[in-house]
PAPA-627036 format. One record per residue (C-alpha): residue number from 1; chain; x, y, z. Coordinates in nm, 2 decimals, padded with zeros to 4 digits. Layout:
N
num | chaine | c1 | c2 | c3
NUM | A | X | Y | Z .
...
//
This chain:
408
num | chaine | c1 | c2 | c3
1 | A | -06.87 | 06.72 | 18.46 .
2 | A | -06.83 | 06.88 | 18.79 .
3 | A | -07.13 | 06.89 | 19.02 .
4 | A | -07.00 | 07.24 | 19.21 .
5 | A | -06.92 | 07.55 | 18.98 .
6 | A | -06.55 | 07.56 | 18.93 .
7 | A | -06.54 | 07.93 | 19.02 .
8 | A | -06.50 | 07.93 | 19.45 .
9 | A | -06.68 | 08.28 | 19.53 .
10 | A | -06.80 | 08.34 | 19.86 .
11 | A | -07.17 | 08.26 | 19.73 .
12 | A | -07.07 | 07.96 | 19.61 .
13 | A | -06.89 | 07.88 | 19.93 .
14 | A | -07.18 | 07.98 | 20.16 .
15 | A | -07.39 | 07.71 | 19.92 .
16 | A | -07.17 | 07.47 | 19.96 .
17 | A | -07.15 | 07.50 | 20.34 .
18 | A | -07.54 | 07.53 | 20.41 .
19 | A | -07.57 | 07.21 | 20.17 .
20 | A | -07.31 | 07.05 | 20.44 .
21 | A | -07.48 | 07.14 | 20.72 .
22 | A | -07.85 | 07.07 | 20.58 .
23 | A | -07.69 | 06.68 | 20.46 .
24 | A | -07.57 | 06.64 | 20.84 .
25 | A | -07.97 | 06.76 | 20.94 .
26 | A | -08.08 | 06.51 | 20.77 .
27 | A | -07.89 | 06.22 | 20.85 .
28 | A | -07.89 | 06.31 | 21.24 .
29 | A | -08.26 | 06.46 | 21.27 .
30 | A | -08.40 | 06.23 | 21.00 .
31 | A | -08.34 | 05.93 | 21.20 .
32 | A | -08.60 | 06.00 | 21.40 .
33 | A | -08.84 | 05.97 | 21.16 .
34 | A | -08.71 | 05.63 | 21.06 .
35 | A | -08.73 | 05.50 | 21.44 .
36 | A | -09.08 | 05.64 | 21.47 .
37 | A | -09.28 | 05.48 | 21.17 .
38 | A | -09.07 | 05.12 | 21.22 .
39 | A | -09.27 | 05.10 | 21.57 .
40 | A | -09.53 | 05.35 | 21.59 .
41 | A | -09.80 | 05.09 | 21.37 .
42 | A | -09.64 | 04.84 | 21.62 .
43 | A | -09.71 | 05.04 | 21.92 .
44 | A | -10.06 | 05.17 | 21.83 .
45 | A | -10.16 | 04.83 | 21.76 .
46 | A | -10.06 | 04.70 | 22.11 .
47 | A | -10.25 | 05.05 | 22.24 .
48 | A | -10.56 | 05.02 | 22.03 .
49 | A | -10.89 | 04.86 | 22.13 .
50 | A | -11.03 | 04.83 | 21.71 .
51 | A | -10.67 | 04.74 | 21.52 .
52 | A | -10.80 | 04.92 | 21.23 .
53 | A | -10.66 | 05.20 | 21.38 .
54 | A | -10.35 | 05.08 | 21.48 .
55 | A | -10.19 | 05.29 | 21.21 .
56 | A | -10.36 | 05.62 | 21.33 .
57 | A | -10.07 | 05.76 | 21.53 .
58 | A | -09.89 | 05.78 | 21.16 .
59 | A | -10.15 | 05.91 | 21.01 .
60 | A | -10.13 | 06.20 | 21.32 .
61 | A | -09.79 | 06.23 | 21.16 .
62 | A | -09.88 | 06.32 | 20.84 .
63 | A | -10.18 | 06.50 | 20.95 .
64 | A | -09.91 | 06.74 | 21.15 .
65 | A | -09.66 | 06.78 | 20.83 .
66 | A | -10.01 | 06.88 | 20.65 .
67 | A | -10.15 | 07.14 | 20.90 .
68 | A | -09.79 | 07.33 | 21.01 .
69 | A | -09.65 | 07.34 | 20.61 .
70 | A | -09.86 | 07.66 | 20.54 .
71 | A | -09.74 | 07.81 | 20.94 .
72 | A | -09.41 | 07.67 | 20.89 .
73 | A | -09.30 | 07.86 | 20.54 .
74 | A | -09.47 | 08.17 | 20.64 .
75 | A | -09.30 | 08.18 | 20.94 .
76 | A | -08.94 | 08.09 | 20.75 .
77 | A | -09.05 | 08.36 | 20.50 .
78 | A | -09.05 | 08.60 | 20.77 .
79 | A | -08.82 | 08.51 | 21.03 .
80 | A | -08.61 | 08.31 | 20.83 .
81 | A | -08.51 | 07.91 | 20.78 .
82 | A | -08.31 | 07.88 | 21.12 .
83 | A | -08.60 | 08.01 | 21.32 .
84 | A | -08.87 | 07.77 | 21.11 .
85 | A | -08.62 | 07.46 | 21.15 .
86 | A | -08.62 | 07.53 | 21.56 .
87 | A | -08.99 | 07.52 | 21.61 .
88 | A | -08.91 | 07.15 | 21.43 .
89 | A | -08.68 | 07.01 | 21.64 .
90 | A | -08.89 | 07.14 | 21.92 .
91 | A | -09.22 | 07.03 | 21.82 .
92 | A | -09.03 | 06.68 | 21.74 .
93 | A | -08.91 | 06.66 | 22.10 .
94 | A | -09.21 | 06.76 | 22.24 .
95 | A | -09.42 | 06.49 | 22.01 .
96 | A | -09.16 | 06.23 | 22.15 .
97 | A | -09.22 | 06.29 | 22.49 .
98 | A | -09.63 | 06.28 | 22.48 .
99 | A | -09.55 | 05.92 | 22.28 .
100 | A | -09.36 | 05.84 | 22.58 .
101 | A | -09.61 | 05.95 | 22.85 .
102 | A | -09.87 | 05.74 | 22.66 .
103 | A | -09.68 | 05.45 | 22.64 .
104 | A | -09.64 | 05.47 | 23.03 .
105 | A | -09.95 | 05.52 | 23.09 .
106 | A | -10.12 | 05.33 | 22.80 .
107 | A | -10.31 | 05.55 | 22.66 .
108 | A | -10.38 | 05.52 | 22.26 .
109 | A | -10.56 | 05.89 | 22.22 .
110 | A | -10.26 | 06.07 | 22.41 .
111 | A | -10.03 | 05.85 | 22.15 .
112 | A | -10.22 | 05.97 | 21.87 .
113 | A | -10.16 | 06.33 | 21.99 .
114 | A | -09.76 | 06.31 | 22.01 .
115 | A | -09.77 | 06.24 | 21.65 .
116 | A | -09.92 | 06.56 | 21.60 .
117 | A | -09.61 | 06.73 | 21.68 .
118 | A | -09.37 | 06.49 | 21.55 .
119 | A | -09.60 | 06.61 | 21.23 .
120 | A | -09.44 | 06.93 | 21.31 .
121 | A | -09.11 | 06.85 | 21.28 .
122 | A | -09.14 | 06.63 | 20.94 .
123 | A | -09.30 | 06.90 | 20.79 .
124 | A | -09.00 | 07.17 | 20.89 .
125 | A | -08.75 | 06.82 | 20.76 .
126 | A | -08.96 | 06.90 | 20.41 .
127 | A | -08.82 | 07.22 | 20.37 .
128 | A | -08.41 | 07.14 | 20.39 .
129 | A | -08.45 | 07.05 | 20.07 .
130 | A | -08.59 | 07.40 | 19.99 .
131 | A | -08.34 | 07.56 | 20.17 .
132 | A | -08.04 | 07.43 | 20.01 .
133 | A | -08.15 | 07.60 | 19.69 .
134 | A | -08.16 | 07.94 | 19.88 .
135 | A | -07.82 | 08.02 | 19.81 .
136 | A | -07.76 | 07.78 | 19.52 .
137 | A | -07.74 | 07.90 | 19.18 .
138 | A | -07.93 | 07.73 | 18.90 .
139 | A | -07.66 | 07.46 | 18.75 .
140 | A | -07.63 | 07.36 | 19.16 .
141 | A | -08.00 | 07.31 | 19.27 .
142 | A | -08.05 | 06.99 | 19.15 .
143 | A | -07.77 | 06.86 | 19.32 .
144 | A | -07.82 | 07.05 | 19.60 .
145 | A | -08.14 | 06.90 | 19.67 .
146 | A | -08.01 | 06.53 | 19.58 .
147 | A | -07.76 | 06.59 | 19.83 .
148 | A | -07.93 | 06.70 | 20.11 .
149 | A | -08.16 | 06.39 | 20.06 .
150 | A | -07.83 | 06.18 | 20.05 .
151 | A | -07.81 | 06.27 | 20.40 .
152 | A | -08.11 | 06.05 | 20.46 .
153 | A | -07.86 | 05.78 | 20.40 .
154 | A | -07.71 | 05.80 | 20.74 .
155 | A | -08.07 | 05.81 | 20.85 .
156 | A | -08.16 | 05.49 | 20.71 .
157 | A | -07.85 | 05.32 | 20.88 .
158 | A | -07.90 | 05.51 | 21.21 .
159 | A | -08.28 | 05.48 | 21.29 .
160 | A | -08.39 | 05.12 | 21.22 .
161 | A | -08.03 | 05.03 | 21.42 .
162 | A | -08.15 | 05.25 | 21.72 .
163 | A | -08.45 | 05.05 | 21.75 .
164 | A | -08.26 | 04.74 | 21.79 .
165 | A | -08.11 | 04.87 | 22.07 .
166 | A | -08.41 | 05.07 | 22.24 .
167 | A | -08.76 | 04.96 | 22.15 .
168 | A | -08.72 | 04.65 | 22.43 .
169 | A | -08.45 | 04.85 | 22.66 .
170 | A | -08.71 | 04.92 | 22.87 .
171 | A | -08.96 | 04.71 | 23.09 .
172 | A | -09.24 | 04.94 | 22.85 .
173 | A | -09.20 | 04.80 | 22.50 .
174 | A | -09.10 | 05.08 | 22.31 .
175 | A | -09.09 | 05.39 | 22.52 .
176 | A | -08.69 | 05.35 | 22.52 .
177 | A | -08.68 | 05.51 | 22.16 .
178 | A | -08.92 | 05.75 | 22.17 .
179 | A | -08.70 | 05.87 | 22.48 .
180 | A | -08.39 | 05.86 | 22.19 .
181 | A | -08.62 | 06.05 | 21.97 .
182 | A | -08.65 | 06.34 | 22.24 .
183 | A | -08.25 | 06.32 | 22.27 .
184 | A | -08.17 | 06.33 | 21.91 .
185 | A | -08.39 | 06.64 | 21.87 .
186 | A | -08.24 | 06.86 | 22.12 .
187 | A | -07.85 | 06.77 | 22.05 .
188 | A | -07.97 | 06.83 | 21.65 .
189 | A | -08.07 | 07.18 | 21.65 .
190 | A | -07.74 | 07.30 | 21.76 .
191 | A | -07.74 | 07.21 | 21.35 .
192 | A | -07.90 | 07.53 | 21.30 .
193 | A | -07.67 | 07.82 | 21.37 .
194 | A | -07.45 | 07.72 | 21.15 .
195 | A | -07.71 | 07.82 | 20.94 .
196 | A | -07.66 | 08.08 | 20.73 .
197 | A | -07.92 | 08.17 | 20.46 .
198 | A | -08.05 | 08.54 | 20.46 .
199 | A | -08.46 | 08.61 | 20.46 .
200 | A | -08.60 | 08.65 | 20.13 .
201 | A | -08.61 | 09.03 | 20.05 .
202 | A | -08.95 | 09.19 | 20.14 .
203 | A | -09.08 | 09.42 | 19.89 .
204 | A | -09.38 | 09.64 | 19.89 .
205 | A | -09.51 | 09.68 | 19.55 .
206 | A | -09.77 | 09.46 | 19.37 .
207 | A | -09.61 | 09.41 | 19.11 .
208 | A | -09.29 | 09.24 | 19.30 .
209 | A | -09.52 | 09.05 | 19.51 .
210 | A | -09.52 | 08.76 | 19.27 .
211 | A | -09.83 | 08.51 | 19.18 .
212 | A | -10.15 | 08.43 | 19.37 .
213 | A | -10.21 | 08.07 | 19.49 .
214 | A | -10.44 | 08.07 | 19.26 .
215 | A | -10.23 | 08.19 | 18.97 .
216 | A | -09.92 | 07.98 | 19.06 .
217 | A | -10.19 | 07.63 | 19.07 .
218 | A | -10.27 | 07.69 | 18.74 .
219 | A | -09.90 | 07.75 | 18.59 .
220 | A | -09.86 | 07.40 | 18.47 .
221 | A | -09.53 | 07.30 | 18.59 .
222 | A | -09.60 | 07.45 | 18.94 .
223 | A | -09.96 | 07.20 | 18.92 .
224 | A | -09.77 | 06.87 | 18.77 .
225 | A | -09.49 | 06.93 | 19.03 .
226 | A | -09.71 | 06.93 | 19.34 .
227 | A | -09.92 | 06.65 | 19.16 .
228 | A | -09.61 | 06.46 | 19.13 .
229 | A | -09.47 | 06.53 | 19.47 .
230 | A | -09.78 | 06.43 | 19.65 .
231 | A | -09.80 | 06.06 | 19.44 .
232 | A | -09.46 | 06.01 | 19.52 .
233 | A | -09.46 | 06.07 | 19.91 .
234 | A | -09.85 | 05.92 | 19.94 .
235 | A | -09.79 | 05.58 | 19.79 .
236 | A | -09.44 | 05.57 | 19.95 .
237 | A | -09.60 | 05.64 | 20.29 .
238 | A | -09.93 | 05.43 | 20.22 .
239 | A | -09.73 | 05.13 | 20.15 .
240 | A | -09.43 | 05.18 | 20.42 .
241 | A | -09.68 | 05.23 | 20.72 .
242 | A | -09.86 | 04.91 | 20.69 .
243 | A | -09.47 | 04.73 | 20.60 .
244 | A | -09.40 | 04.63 | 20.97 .
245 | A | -09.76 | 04.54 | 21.01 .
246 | A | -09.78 | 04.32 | 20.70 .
247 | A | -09.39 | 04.16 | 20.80 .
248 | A | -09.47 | 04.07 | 21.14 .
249 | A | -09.81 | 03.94 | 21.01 .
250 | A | -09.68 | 03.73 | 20.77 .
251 | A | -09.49 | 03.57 | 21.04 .
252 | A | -09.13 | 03.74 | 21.05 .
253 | A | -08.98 | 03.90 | 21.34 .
254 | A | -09.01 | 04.24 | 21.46 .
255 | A | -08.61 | 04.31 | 21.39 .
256 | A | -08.70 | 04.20 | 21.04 .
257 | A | -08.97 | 04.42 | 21.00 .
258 | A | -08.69 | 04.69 | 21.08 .
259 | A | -08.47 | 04.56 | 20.83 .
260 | A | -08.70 | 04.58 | 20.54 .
261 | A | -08.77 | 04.95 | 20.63 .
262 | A | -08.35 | 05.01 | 20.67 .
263 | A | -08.34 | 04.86 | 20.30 .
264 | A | -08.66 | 05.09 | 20.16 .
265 | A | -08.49 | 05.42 | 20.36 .
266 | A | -08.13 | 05.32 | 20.21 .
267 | A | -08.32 | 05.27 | 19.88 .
268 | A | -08.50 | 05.60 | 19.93 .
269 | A | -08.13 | 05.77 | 19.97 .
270 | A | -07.86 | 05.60 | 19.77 .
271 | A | -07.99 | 05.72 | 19.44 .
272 | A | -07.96 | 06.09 | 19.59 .
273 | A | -07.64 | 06.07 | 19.47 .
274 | A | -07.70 | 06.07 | 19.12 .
275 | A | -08.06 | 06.19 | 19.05 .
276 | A | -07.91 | 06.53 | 19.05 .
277 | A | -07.66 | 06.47 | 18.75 .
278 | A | -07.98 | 06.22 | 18.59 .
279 | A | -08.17 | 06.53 | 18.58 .
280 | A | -07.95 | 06.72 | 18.45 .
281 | A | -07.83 | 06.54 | 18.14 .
282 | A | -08.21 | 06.35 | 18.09 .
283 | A | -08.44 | 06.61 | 18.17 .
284 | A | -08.67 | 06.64 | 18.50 .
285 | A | -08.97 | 06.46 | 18.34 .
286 | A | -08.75 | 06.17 | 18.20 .
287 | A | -08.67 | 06.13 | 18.56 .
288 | A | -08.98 | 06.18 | 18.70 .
289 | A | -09.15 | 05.94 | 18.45 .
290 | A | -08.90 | 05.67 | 18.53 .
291 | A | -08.98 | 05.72 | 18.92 .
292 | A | -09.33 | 05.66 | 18.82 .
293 | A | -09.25 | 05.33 | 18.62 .
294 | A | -09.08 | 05.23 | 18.95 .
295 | A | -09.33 | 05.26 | 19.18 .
296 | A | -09.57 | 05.06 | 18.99 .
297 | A | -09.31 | 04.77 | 18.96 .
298 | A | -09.33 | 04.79 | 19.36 .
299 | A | -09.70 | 04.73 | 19.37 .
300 | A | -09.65 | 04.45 | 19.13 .
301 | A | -09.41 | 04.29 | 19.35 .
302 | A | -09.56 | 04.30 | 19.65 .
303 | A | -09.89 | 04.14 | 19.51 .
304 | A | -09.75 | 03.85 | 19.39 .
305 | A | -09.58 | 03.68 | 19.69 .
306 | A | -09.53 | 03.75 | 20.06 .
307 | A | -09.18 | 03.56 | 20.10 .
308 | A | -08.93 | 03.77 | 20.24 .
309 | A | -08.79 | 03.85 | 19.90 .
310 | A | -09.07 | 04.03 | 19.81 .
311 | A | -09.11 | 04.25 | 20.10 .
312 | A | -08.74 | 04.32 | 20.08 .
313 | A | -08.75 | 04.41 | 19.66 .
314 | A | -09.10 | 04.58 | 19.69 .
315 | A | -08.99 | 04.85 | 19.95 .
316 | A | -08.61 | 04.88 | 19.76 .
317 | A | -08.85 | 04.94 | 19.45 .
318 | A | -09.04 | 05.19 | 19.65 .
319 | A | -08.79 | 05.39 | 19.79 .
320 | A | -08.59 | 05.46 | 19.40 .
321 | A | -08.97 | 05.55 | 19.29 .
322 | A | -09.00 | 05.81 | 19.54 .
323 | A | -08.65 | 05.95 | 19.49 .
324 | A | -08.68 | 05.98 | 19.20 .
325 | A | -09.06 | 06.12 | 19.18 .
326 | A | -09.01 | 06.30 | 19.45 .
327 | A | -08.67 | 06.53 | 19.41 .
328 | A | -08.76 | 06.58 | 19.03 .
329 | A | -09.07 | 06.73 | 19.16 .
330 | A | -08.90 | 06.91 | 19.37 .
331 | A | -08.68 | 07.01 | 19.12 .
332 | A | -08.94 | 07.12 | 18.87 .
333 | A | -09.11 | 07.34 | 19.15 .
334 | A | -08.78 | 07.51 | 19.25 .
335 | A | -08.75 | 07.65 | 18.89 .
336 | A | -09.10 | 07.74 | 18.83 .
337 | A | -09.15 | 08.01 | 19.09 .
338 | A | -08.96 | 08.36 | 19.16 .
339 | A | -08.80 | 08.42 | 19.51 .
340 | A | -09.08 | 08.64 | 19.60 .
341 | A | -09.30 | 08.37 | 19.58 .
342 | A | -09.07 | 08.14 | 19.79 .
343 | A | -09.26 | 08.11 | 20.12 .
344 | A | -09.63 | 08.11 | 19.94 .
345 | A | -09.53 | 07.81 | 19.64 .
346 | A | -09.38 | 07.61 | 19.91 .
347 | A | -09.61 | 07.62 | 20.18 .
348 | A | -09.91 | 07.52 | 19.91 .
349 | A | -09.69 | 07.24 | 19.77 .
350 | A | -09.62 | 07.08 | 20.11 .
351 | A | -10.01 | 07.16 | 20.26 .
352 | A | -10.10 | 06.95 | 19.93 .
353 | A | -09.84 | 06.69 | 19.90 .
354 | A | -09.91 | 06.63 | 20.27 .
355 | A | -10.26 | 06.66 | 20.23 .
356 | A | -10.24 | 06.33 | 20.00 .
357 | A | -10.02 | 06.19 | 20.26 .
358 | A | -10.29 | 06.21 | 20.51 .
359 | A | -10.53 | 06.01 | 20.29 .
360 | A | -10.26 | 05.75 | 20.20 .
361 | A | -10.21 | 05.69 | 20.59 .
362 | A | -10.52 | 05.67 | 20.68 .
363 | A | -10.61 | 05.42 | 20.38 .
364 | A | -10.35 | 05.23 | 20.53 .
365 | A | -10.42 | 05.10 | 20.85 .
366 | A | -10.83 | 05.03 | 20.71 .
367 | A | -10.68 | 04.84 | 20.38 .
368 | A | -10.40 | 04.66 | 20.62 .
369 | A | -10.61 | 04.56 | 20.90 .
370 | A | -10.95 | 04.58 | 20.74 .
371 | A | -10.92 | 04.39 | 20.42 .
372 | A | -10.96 | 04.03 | 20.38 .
373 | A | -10.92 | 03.78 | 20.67 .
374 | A | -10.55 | 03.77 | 20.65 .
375 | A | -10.23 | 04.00 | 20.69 .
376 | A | -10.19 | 03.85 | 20.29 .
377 | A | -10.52 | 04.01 | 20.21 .
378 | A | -10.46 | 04.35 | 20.36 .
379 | A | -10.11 | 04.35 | 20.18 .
380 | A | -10.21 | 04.30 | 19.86 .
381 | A | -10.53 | 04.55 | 19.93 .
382 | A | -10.21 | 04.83 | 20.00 .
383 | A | -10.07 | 04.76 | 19.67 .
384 | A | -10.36 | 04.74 | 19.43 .
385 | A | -10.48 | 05.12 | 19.62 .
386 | A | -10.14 | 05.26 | 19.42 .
387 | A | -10.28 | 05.22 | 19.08 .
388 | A | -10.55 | 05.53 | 19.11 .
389 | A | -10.27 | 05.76 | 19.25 .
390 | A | -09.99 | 05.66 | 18.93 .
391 | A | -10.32 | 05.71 | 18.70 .
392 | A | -10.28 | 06.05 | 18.80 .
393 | A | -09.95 | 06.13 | 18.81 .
394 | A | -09.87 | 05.98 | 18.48 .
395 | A | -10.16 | 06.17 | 18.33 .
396 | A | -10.04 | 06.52 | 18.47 .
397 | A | -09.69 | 06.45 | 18.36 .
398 | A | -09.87 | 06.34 | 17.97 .
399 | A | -10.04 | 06.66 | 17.98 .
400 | A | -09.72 | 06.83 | 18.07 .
401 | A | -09.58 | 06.68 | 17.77 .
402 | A | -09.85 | 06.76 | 17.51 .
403 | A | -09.85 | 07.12 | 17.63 .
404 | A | -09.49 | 07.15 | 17.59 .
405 | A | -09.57 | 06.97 | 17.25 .
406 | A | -09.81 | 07.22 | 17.13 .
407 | A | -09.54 | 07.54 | 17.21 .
408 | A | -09.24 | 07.40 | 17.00 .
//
């Protein structure tokens, strides 16, 4: 089986190409996000004065990604992707430098503020995935999306390695990679005009104006797919944010902390390269179903020991889940919706799968710092919280299922 259409027509070359150029996006520009939530739990709890909210400036993070996704695809709707993917990298370097101001000058709020527009830019980094199935045709999404998400492989290698080298380069702990992060975003969006992915056509009668929100929620693949999407990415997100914390306070170093989250990024990556093909021979919902199974083995793990083994299996665990949760949502949603309704379907999905991954973050730091006496405590606190958010997910997907049942 080939993963590319035999047939080399100039659409399928101009797929091919954005894929390339979105994959090398992700890697380079990804790595930022990697660097940021290694330290920025780290950092915020040397800022804060109530360590419960030492995992705030993340949740700032995810706050952004929430508030610019609806922005964000409207303005890619319009303008088109290159233009949406430059307010990213901008916003990204812009985020980086307020972090690095209020490292300097010690200033936890001003912190909290950068990640607002480093929210910016991971929420523009959700929509590669979307654009690589612009110019894709329907056999190539799939793997168009796994591949793009492949490129967070170089990510996972890059970032936690960068912080090695920076977060103690400098006499201010830390500030040295959030400098990186500013340098990384401005030599990245060169990316973009290579670019080349034509607006979505504009049309001017109702009837070609696709769905409603309203009427796309309740389409039952559009709903299970952003139900899905938002599990995946809020228990990932809820249980790597408080990682570093829970490392260190369990009595490991700060480099190991950052190799734990290398092995949960690789983890998160490494199956992009076949979750494509797995979709397409077993079906999106086998996939997602098995990503579900996953992520509760995670939880499992990490409540029954706090060796180093179990940090390192529990995040591994974590990152398949997501992948594979997460791009056969994204799958499902990318076949559920015509191109007219490109900018409006993606915007809602990412405003609610972010959304989720606002609450997860902010759960987070309270059930890390908050729970129990002990770092063990707040660990195993993160852990147990992923059982209401699988309930759901695995009842959506049932539903699915029953519906699709009740047709044949």
């Amino acid at each position: 089986m080939t993963d590319i259409p035999l047939k080399d027509t100039p659409d399928t070359r101009k797929a091919r190409r954005n894929v390339i150029i979105l994959v090398l996006a992700q890697a380079f520009l990804g790595a930022q996000m990697s660097m940021i939530f290694t330290i920025a739990g780290l950092a915020g709890q040397s800022l804060a004065a109530n360590l419960c909210f030492a995992t705030l400036p993340i949740s700032a993070i995810v706050l952004g990604s929430m508030l610019a996704a609806t922005p964000l695809s409207a303005a890619m709707q319009r303008f088109g992707r290159r233009v949406g993917f430059w307010i990213g990298t901008s916003s990204g370097a812009i985020g980086a430098g307020v972090g690095a101001f209020a490292l300097l000058h010690q200033n936890f709020w001003l912190f909290v503020l950068g990640g607002l527009f480093t929210g910016v830019y991971q929420s523009s980094q959700g929509f590669f995935r979307f654009a690589a199935t612009d110019t894709a045709d329907d056999a190539f999404k799939p793997k168009a999306i796994s591949y793009v998400l492949a490129g967070g492989l170089a990510s996972a290698i890059i970032g936690p390695q960068l912080v090695k080298v920076t977060s103690q380069a400098m006499v201010v702990p830390f500030l040295g990679t959030y400098l990186t992060v500013i340098g990384i975003n401005l030599v990245g969006s060169f990316l973009f005009l290579f670019l080349d992915i034509p607006k979505p056509p504009v049309s001017t009668h109702a009837h070609r104006l696709g769905r409603s929100r309203m009427e796309l929620l309740k389409t039952p693949r559009v709903a299970v797919a952003i139900i899905v999407g938002m599990v995946s990415y809020a228990l990932m997100n809820l249980v790597m944010t408080s990682t570093p914390l829970a490392v260190v306070g369990c009595g490991f170093e700060q480099n190991t902390a950052a190799d734990v989250v290398s092995a949960h990024v690789l983890a998160m990556f490494i199956p992009s390269f076949f979750t494509g093909f797995l979709i397409s021979k077993f079906g999106v919902e086998k996939i997602i179903a098995t990503g579900l199974v996953i992520l509760g083995l995670a939880g499992i793990v990490g409540m029954v020991g706090v060796e180093l083994e179990n940090f390192f299996i529990a995040l591994v665990l974590l990152g398949i889940g997501w992948n594979f949760g997460f791009i056969g949502a994204t799958a499902m949603l990318s076949s559920a919706h015509e191109p007219s309704e490109r900018g409006r379907v993606q915007g809602m999905n990412d405003l609610i799968v972010f959304g989720g991954v606002t609450v997860a973050s902010l759960a987070s730091g309270g059930l890390m710092n908050c729970s129990g006496g002990s770092a063990q405590d707040g660990w195993a606190a993160v852990n147990l919280a992923m059982v209401p958010f699988l309930t759901l997910a695995g009842g959506a997907l049932i539903w699915l299922w029953m519906l699709a049942r009740e047709k044949a």
